[in-house]
C-alpha positions as CSV (number, residue, x, y, z in Angstrom):
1,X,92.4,90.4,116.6
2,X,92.8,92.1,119.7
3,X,92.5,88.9,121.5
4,X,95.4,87.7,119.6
5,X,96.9,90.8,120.5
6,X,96.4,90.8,124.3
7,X,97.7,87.3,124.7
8,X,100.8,87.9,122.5
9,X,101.3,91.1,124.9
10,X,100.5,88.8,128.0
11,X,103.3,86.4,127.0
12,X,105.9,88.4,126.3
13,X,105.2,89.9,129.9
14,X,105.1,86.5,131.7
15,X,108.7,85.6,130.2
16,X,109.6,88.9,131.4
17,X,108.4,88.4,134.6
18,X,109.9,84.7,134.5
19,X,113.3,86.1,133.9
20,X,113.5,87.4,137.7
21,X,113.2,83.9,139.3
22,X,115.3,82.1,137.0
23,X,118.1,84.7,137.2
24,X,117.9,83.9,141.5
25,X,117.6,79.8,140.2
26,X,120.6,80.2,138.2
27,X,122.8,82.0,141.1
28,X,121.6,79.5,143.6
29,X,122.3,76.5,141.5
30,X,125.5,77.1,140.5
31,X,126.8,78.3,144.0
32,X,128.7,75.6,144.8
33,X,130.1,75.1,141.6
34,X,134.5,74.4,142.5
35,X,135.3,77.6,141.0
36,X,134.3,81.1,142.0
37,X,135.5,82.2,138.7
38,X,133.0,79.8,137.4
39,X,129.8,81.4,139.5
40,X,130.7,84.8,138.2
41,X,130.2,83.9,135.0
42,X,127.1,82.1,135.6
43,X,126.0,84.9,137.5
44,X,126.6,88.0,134.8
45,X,124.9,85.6,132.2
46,X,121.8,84.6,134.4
47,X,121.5,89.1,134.2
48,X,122.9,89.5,131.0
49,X,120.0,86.8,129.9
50,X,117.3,88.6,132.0
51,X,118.5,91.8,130.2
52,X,118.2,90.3,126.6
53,X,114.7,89.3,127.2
54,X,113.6,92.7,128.5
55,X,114.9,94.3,125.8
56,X,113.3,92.1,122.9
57,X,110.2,91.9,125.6
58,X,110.2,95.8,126.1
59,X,110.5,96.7,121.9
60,X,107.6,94.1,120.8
61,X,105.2,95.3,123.7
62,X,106.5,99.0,123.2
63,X,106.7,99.6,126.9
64,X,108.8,102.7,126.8
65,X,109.2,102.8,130.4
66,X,110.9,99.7,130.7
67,X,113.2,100.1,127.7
68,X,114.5,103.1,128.5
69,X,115.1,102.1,132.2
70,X,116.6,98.3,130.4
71,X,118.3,100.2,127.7
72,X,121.3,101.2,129.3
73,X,122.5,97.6,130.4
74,X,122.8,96.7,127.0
75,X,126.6,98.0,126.9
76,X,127.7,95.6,129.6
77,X,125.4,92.4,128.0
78,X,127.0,92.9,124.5
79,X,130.4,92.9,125.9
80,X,130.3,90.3,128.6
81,X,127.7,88.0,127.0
82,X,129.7,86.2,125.3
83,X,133.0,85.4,127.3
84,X,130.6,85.1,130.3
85,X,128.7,82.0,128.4
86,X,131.5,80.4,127.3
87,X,133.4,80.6,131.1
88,X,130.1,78.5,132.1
89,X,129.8,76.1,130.0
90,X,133.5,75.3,130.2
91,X,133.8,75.6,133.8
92,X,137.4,77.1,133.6
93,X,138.8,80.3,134.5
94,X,141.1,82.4,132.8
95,X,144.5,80.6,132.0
96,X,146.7,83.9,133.1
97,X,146.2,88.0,133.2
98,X,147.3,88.2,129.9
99,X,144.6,86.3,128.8
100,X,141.9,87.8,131.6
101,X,142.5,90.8,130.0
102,X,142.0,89.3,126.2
103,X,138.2,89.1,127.3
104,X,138.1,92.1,129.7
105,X,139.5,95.2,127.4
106,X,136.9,95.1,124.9
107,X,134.8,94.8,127.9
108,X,135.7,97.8,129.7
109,X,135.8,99.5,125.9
110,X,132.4,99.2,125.0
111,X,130.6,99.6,128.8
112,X,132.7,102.9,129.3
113,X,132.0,104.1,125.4
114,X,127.9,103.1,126.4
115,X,128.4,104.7,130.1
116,X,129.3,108.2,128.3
117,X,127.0,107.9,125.8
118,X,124.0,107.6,128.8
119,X,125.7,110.1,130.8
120,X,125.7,112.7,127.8
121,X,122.7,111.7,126.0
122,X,120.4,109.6,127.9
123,X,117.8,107.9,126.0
124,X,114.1,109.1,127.4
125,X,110.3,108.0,127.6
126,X,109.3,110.8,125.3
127,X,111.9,110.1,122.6
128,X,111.2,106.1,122.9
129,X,107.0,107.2,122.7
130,X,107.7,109.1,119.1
131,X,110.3,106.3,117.9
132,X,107.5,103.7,117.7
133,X,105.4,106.7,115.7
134,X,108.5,107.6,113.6
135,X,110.8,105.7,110.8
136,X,113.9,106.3,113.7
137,X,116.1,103.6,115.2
138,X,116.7,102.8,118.7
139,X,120.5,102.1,117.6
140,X,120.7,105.6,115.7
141,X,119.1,107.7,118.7
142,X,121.4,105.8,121.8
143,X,124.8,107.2,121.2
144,X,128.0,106.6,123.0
145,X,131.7,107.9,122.4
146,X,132.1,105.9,118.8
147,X,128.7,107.3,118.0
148,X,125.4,105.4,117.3
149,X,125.2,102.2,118.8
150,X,124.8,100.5,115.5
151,X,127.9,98.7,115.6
152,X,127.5,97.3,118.8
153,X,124.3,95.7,118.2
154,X,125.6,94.0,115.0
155,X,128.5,92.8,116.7
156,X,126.0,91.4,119.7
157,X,124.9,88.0,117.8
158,X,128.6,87.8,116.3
159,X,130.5,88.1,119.3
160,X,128.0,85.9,120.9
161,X,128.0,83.2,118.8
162,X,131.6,83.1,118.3
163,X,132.2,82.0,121.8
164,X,129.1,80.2,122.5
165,X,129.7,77.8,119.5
166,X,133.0,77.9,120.7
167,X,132.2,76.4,123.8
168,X,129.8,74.1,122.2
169,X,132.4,72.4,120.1
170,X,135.1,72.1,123.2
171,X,132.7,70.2,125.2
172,X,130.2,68.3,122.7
173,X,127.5,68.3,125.5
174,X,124.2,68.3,123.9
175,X,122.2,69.7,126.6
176,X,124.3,72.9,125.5
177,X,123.6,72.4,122.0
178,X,120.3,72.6,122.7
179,X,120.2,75.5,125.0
180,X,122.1,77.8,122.9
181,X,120.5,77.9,119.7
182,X,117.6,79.9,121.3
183,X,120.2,82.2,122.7
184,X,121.2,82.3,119.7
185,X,118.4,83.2,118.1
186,X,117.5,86.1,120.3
187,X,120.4,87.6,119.8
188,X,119.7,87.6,116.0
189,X,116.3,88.7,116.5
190,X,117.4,91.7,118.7
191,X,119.8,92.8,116.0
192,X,117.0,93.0,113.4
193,X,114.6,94.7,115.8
194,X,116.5,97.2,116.9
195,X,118.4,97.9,113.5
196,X,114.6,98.2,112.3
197,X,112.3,101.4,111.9
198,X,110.2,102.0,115.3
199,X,107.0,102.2,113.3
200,X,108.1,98.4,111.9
201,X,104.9,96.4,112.4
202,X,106.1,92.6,113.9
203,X,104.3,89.6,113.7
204,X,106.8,87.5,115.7
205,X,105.4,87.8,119.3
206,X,104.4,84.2,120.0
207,X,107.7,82.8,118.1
208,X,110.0,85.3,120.2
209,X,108.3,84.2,123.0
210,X,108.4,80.6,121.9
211,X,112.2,80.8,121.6
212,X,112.3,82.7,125.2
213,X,110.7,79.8,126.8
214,X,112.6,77.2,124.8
215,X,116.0,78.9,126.4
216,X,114.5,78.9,129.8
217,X,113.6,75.7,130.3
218,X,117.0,74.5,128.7
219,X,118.8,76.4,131.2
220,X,116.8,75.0,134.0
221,X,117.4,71.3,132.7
222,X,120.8,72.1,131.6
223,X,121.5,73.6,135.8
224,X,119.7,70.2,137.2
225,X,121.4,68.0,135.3
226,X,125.2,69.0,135.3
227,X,125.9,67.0,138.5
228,X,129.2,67.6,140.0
229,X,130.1,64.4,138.4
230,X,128.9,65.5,135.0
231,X,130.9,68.6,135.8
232,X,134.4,66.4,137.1
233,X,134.2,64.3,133.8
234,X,133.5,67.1,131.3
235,X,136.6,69.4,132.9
236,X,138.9,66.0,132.9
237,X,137.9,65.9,129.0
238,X,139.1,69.1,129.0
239,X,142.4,68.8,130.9
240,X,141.7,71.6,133.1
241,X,143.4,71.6,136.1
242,X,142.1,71.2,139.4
243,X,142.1,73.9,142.1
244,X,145.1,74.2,144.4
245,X,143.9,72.2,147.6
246,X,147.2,72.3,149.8
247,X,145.8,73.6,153.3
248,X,143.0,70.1,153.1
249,X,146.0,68.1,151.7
250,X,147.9,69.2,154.7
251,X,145.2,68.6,157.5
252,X,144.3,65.4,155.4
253,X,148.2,64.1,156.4
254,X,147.2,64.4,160.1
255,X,145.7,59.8,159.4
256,X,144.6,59.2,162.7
257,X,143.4,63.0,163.7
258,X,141.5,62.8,160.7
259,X,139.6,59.8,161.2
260,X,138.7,60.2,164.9
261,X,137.4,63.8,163.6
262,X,134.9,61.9,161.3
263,X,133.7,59.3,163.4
264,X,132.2,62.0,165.2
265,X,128.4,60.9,165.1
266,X,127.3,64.3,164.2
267,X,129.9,65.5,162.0
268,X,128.8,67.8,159.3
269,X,131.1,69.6,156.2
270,X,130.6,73.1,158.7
271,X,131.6,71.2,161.7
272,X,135.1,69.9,159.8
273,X,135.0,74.0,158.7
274,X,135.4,75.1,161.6
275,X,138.0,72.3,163.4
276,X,140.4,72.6,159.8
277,X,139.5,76.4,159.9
278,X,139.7,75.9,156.0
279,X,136.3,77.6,154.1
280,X,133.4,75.1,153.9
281,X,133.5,76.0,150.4
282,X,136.9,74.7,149.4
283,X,136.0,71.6,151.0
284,X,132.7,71.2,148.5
285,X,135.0,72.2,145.8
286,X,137.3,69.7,147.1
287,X,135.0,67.0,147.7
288,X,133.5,68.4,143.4
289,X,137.0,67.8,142.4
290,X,137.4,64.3,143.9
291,X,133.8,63.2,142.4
292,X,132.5,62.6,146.2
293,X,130.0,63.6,148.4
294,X,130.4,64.4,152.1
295,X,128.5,61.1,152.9
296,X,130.9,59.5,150.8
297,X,134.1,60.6,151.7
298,X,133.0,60.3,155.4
299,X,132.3,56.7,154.9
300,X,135.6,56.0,153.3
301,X,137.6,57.6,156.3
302,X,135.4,55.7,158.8
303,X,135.8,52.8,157.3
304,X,139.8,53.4,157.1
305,X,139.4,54.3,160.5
306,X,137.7,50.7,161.0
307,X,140.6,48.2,159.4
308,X,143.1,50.4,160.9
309,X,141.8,49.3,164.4
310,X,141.0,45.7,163.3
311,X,144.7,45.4,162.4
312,X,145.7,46.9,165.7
313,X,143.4,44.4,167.7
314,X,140.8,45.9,168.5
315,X,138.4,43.4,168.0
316,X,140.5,40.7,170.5
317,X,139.5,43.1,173.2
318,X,136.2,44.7,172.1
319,X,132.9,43.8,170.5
320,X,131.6,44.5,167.3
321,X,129.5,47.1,168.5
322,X,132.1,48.8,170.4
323,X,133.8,49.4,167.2
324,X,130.6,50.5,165.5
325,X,130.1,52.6,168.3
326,X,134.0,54.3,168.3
327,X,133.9,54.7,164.3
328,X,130.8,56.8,164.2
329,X,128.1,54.7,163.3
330,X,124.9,54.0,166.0
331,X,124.7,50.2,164.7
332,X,125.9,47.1,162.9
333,X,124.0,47.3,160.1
334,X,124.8,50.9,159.3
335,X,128.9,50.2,159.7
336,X,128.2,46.6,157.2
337,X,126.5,48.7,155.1
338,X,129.1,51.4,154.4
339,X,131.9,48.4,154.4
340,X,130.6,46.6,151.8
341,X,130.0,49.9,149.7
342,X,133.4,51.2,150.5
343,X,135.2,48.1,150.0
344,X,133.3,46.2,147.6
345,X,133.3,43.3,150.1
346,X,130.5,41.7,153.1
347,X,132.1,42.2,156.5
348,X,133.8,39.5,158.3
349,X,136.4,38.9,160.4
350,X,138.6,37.0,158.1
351,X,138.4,39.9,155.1
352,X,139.4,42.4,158.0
């Protein structure tokens, strides 16, 4: 028994533990995603998930240091767990203020009524030590402006799940499917825990934990696999527009300054940064947008760059390699490599 007992313990501490590094994976990952609207919210949901698992993690071990350090965050996860899930799994930001502010205002209601309540009545180690002794309630002891903080934790798997499933439906991606029932689940399971009496006896440790690791390692696959054309085809399903990319569609008018800029043989996305002066990252969210990689895109302007010259005569006064050499690429078979794949065509003279 207290085998049993030590391993369920030494779970629930390694998912805890897990929670740190995959919050950082999940922030990395999505760093380049087009909009930074879109990072944010994968950003508060990577902590808003870190914070759900210490919490459930916290109550079943009864570590009463941790909860009452973890305790506190719950106001801003049951507010912003929701609307935070659903803004990354669209990939869309806000449509205007007024509705940025639909999703914000019970927000800032709930973390400033939770804020007080800490400020006024703070939870403590000694009160959290005599709950697990006691018939009490963790929801009945925190309290915040609109008293106990029963409410909120009821509302936690409602509000959740109403946007999550909400999301589901929009974008029928079953990768999601799969990673948000165990979100799901934990939020349910939260609910009961901490709506329960502190002396409660739980038998759940290994499926809690089994759960936990269930919704980590969809998130991972679900952040590995939403390639930015994944990403491009499931926002054209969804009609969302695309960013506003005048300053590149400006600089992009410059033809001919453009493609002598690419054929640079060490031309990089910073390099083209720096020569536009436009961000690096609006030209990966550009390049997202399109559905192209900087290889790709550079290929297409050499190449431009390539039958542009051809037409102009280029080749009835240089050499092949001369015009391998003045597009970018340090041979032949490099610049009939990325012809063919550009143009769908073998390079010859009579097809240029």
């Amino acid at each position: 028994m207290e085998l049993l007992e030590t391993i369920q313990f030494s779970l629930l501490r390694l998912a805890s533990a897990l929670c740190v590094p995959l919050a950082l994976f999940t922030v990395i990952t999505t760093a380049r995603r087009p909009d930074i609207y879109e990072r944010y919210a994968w950003g508060i949901f990577s902590l808003g998930l870190l914070t759900l698992t210490w919490l459930l993690n916290a109550y079943l071990n009864q570590n009463t240091r941790l909860l009452a350090f973890v305790y506190p965050l719950f106001y801003g996860w049951v507010a912003l767990a929701g609307p935070a899930y659903y803004f990354s799994l669209i990939g869309r930001r806000p449509l205007n203020l007024s509705y940025t502010l639909l999703h914000l205002i019970p927000s800032i209601l709930v973390f400033t009524s939770g804020f007080i309540g800490v400020i006024k009545g703070p939870l403590v180690h000694d009160q959290l030590e005599l709950l697990f002794m006691s018939s009490e309630r963790i929801s009945a002891l925190a309290w915040s402006m609109l008293g106990d903080t029963t409410l909120s934790t009821v509302l936690l798997p409602i509000h959740f799940g109403a946007y999550a499933f909400s999301a589901v439906w929009a974008t029928k991606d079953k990768r999601q499917v799969v990673l948000t029932i165990p979100l799901f689940v934990m939020t349910l399971v939260f609910t009961i825990l901490y709506l329960s009496p502190g002396n409660t006896k739980w038998l759940v440790h290994i499926p809690v934990t089994v759960i936990e690791y269930w919704a980590f390692t969809s998130l991972v696959y679900l952040l590995l696999t939403d390639t930015p054309k994944v990403q491009y085809d499931r926002k054209n399903k969804l009609r969302i527009e695309p960013l506003d990319y005048d300053e590149i569609s400006l600089f992009l008018e410059d033809t001919e300054g453009c493609e002598k800029i690419f054929a640079q043989p060490k031309i990089n996305i910073d390099r083209i940064a720096h020569i536009s002066n436009i961000e690096a990252s609006d030209w990966r969210n550009y390049l997202n947008d399109e559905n192209l990689s900087f290889s790709e895109f550079k290929k297409k302007l050499r190449i431009r760059y390539a039958i542009r010259l051809i037409a102009e005569g280029f080749l009835e006064k240089f050499t092949i390699d001369s015009l391998t050499e003045t597009i970018g690429y340090s041979s032949r078979t490099s610049f009939y490599s990325a012809y063919k794949e550009v143009t769908g065509e073998n390079w010859s003279r009579d097809n240029s």
